[in-house]
Each structure stands twice: as structure tokens, then as C-alpha cells.
C-alpha positions in Angstrom: -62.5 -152.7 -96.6 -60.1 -155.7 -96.1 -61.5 -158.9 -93.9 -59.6 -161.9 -92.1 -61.7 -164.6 -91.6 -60.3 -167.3 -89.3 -63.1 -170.4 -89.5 -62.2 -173.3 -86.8 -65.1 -176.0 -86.7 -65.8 -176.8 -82.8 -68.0 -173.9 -82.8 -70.1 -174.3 -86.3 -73.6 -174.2 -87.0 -75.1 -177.9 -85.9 -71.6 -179.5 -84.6 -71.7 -180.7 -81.5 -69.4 -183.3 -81.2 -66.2 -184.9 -82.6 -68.6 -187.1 -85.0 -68.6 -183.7 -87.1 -64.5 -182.5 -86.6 -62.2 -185.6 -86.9 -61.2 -186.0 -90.7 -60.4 -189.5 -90.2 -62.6 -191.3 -87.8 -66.0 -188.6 -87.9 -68.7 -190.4 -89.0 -70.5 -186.6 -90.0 -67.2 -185.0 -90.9 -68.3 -184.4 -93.8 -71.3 -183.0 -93.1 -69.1 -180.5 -90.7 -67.5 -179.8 -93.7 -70.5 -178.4 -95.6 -71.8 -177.0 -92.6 -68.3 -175.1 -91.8 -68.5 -173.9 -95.7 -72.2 -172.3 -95.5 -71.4 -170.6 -92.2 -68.3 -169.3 -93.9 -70.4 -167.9 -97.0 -73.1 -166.2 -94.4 -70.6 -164.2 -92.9 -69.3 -163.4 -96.7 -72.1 -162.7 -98.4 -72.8 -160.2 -95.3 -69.9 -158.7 -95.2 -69.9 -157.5 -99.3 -73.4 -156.3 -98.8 -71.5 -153.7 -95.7 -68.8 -153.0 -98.8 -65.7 -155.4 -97.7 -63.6 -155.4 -101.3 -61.3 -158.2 -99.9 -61.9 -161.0 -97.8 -59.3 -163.9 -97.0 -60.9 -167.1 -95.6 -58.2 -169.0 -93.2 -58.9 -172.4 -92.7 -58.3 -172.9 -89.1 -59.0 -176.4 -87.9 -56.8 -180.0 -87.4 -54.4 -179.8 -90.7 -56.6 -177.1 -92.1 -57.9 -178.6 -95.3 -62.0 -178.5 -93.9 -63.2 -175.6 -96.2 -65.2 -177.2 -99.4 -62.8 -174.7 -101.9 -65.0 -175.3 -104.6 -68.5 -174.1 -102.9 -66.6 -171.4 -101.0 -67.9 -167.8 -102.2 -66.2 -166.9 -105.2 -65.4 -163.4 -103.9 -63.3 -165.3 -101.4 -59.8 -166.2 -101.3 -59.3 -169.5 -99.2 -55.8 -170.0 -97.2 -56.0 -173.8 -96.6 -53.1 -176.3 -95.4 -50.6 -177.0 -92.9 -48.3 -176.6 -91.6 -48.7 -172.9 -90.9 -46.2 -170.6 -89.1 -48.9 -168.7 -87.3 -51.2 -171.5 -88.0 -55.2 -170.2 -87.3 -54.0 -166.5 -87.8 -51.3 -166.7 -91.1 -51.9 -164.7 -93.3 -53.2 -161.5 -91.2 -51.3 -158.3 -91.1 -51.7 -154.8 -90.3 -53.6 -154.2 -94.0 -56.7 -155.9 -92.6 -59.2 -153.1 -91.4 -60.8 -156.1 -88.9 -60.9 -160.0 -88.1 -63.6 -162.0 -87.8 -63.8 -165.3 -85.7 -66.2 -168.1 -87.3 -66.8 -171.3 -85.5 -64.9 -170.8 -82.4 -65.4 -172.7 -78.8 -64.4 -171.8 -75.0 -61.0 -171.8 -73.5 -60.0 -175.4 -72.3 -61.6 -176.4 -68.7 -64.7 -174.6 -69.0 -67.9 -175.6 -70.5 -69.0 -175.2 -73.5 -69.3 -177.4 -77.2 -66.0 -178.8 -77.6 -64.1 -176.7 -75.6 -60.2 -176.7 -75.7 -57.1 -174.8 -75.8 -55.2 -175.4 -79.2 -54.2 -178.9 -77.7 -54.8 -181.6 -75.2 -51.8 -181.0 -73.8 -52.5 -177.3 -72.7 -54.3 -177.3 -69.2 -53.8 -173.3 -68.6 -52.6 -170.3 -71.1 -51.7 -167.1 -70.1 -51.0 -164.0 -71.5 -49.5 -161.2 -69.0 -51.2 -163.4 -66.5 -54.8 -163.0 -68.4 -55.8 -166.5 -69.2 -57.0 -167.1 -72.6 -58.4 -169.4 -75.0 -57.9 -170.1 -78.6 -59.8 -166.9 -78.9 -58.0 -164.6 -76.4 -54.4 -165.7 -77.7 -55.5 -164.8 -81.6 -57.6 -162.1 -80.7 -53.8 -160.6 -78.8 -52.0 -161.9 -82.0 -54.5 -159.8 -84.1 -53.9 -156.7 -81.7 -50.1 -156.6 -82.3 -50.9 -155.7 -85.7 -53.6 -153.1 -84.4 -56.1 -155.2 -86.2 -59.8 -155.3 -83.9 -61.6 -158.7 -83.5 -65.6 -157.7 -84.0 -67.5 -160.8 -85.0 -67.1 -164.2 -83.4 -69.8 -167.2 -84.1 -70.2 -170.2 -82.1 -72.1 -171.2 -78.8 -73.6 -168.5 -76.1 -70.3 -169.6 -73.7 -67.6 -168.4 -76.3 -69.9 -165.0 -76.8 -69.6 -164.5 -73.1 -65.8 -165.6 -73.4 -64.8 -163.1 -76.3 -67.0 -160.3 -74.9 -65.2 -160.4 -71.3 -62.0 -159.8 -73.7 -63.5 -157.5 -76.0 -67.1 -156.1 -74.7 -68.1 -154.6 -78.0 -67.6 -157.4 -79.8 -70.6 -158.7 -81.9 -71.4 -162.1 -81.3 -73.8 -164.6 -83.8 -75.0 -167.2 -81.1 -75.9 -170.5 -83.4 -76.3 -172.9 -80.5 -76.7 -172.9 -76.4 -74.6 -175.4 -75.2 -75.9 -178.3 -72.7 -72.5 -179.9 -72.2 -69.3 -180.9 -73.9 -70.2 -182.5 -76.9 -74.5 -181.3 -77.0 -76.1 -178.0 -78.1 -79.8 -177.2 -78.9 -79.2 -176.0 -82.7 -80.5 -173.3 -84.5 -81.7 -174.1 -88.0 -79.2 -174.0 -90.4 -82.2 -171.1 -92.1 -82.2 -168.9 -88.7 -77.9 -169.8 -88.1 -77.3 -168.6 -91.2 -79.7 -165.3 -90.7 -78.2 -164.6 -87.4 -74.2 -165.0 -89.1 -75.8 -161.9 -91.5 -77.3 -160.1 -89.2 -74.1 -160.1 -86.7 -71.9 -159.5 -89.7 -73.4 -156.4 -90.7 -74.0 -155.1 -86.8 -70.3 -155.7 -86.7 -69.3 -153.7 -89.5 -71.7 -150.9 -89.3 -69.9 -150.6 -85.8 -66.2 -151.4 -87.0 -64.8 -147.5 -85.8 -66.1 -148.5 -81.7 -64.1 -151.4 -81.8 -60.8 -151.8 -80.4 -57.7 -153.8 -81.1 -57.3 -156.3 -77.7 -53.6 -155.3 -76.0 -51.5 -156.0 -73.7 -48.8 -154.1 -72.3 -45.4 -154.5 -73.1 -42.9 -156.7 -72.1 -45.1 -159.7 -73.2 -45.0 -163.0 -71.4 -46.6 -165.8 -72.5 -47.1 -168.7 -69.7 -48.8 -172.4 -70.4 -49.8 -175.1 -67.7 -49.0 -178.4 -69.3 -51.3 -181.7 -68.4 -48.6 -182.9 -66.4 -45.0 -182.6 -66.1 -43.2 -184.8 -68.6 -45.1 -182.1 -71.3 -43.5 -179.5 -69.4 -40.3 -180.4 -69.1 -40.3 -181.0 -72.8 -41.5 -177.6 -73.3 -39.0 -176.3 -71.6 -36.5 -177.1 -74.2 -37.1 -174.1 -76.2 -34.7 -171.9 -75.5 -35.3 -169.1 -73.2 -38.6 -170.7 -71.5 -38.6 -170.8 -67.2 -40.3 -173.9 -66.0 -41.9 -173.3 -62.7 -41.9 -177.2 -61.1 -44.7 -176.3 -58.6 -47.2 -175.4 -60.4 -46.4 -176.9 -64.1 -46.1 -173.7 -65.8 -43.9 -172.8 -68.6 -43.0 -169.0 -69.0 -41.5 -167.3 -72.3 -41.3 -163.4 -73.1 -41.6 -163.2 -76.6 -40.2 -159.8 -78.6 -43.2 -159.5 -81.1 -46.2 -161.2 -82.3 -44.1 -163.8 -84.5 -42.1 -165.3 -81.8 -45.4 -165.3 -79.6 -47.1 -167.2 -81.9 -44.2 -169.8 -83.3 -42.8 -170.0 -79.4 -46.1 -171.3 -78.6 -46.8 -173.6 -81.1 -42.8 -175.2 -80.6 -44.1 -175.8 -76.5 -46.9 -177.0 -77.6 -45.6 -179.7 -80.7 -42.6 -180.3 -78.2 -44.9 -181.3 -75.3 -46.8 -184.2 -77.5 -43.5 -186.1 -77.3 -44.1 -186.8 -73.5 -45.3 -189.5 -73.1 -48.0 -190.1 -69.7 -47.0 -193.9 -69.4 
């Protein structure tokens, strides 16, 4: 049995704000780091008990160097650095039986522990017209590949997030959020007993879960922050920008151009400048 493992950090056991996530100005960054690590190793450890023979661990926050590589399981192999051309999910492929989510947080917008949408530039993303998160969007990628999403870890708003995607999901609940950037924590002893326990729920129930889809033609729309972002977005070639409402449409032919058409908006839109 062959596992993805895509670890962002918003959503961690114990993080709650940026203090925890920003490699260069966090005063508990590296704290994060250790707790992003033993999270990681939960799910691990879990997931060799249910028989998984290969697991790859992607790295999947800010320039994607957060993972401690030398306390990581050794049964793990660890894809770390950027850039990336399908950044949180490189590296997946249709030889991986399932993905697992570690550490994610809510759509941008919405409540929830450090909730966002791959950017501060992003207001809105849509796929087909389904808006999605950082979870929807890789949780589609995953699907073009056939590949099913069964575990994702983080607060009780990005369980109820992923599950409205994907009911059957399993869902390890380490902290209720109170607001952006404050959660009552479990332990790191009961987080890392509920990251097992999920794990194996998940994989004993691997053959009910289904790949999320979307039916064909794809078209992948984003509502920038304002419009300078927009109009720079709108420089990759075949996007429609829609003036009234800020939105920036592409149809993409597969899950490659998807993924690298929305990471070009996105790095293009960071140019614009508010004032």
C-alpha cells in the first residue's frame, strides 16, 4: 500500500497562530517545526501498523523546508523544497492507493485557525463553480489521478470543510477553533492518539472511499483581492477576466496545467501592487 502525505502547518497539533508558521519572523517557529514533525510520524507510525509499504512525506508549507528530516520516521521518504511544479501535491501520481491531508486549515474567508487560500491575494477559488480551499483544489488535483483523499488533520472547521467535499472522509480533530489565530488544544499525548486512531479508521475503510471529481471540461475561476491582481492574472494566456465581479477564468486540459495555471495567476498577481 502506497501513501501521499501532504503536511501544511496552519492546521498542526498546538499552532494557532503565525508565531508558530513564519520561518523568519515566528518567535515559536521552531517549535511548529517539531510539532509539524511528530504529527507527521503519528500518522506514519499508524499507517505501517494498517500495512502501508511506501509512504512519501511532502512538505507543503511557505518554501517547504518545515519537516525536521533527521527526526522524520525512517520508513519515510521526505520531499522537501521549492519551488515545486505542483507545489503541496508534487510528487503524487496514479501509483498511490490514497492521500492523506496533515495539518490543513479552512478555505480563505471563513473561520477557522489560520484560514487562507494558497495566498493573500486569492479572495475566491473555484472549481466548475464549487468553491474550494487549499483542500478542495488538492483534494480535485488528487482525483485526476483517481487517487481518494481519506484522512485530513487539523481543526473541527476544516473536518466539516473536507467532509462537505468528501463525506467519508476520516477526520483527526486536534483543536476547536475560537477564532483566527486561537484554538483550545489537545495534548500533544491525546493529538497524537487521535492522528492514530484516524489513520487506521481511514485505512481499514480505504475501498468506501472515493476519488473527489469533477466533470469534464474543467474550469478553474479565482477572485483576486482587488483588481490590479486580476488584471495581472490575466496575463496568462487563455484566462477571461470578468471586470464586474474580479474573477479570472481558465479551462485547463488536465491536472498539470490546473495546477501550474494556478500557481502562474497566483505568483503573477503578487506583482500588483494596492498603492
Amino acid at each position: 500500500m502506497k501513501l501521499f502525505l501532504s503536511v501544511d502547518m496552519e492546521g498542526i497539533s498546538g499552532i494557532v497562530d503565525p508565531t508558530y508558521i513564519n520561518p523568519d519572523t515566528g518567535m515559536n517557529y521552531g517549535r511548529g517545526r517539531v510539532f509539524m514533525t511528530e504529527d507527521a510520524n503519528a500518522v506514519i507510525e499508524a499507517a505501517l501498523e494498517m500495512g502501508a509499504t511506501e509512504i512519501v512525506v511532502a512538505d507543503s508549507h511557505n518554501t517547504m523546508n518545515n519537516i525536521l528530516w533527521e527526526s522524520l520516521h525512517p520508513k519515510a521518504k521526505l520531499l522537501a523544497g521549492s519551488p515545486r511544479d505542483y507545489s503541496m501535491m508534487q510528487g503524487l501520481d496514479e501509483s498511490f492507493d490514497a492521500a492523506f491531508f496533515i495539518g490543513y486549515h479552512t478555505r480563505q474567508g471563513v473561520p477557522g485557525v489560520l484560514s487562507h487560500t494558497m495566498s493573500g491575494v486569492v479572495r475566491n477559488m473555484y472549481i466548475n463553480g464549487q468553491v474550494v480551499g487549499e483542500f478542495g483544489f488538492n483534494a480535485a488535483y488528487a482525483g485526476l489521478y483517481g487517487v481518494p483523499v481519506c484522512l485530513v488533520s487539523g481543526d473541527n472547521l476544516i473536518a466539516e470543510e473536507a467532509r462537505a467535499l468528501i463525506p467519508e472522509i476520516s477526520t483527526a480533530i486536534v483543536k476547536t477553533a475560537v477564532s483566527r489565530t486561537s484554538a483550545i488544544c489537545l495534548s500533544r499525548e491525546q493529538a497524537t492518539a487521535e492522528l492514530k486512531h484516524q489513520t487506521k479508521h481511514a485505512l481499514s475503510r480505504l475501498a468506501d472511499i472515493k476519488p473527489l471529481t469533477f466533470s469534464q471540461p474543467l474550469e478553474l475561476a479565482i477572485e483576486f483581492s482587488h483588481a490590479g491582481q486580476a488584471e495581472m492574472a490575466a496575463n496568462v494566456p487563455g484566462t477571461r477576466y470578468e471586470t464586474e465581479t474580479g474573477i479570472v477564468r481558465y479551462n485547463p486540459v488536465d491536472q498539470h496545467d490546473l495546477y501550474k495555471t494556478m500557481r502562474a495567476m497566483i505568483n503573477l498577481a503578487h506583482n500588483a501592487v494596492f498603492f
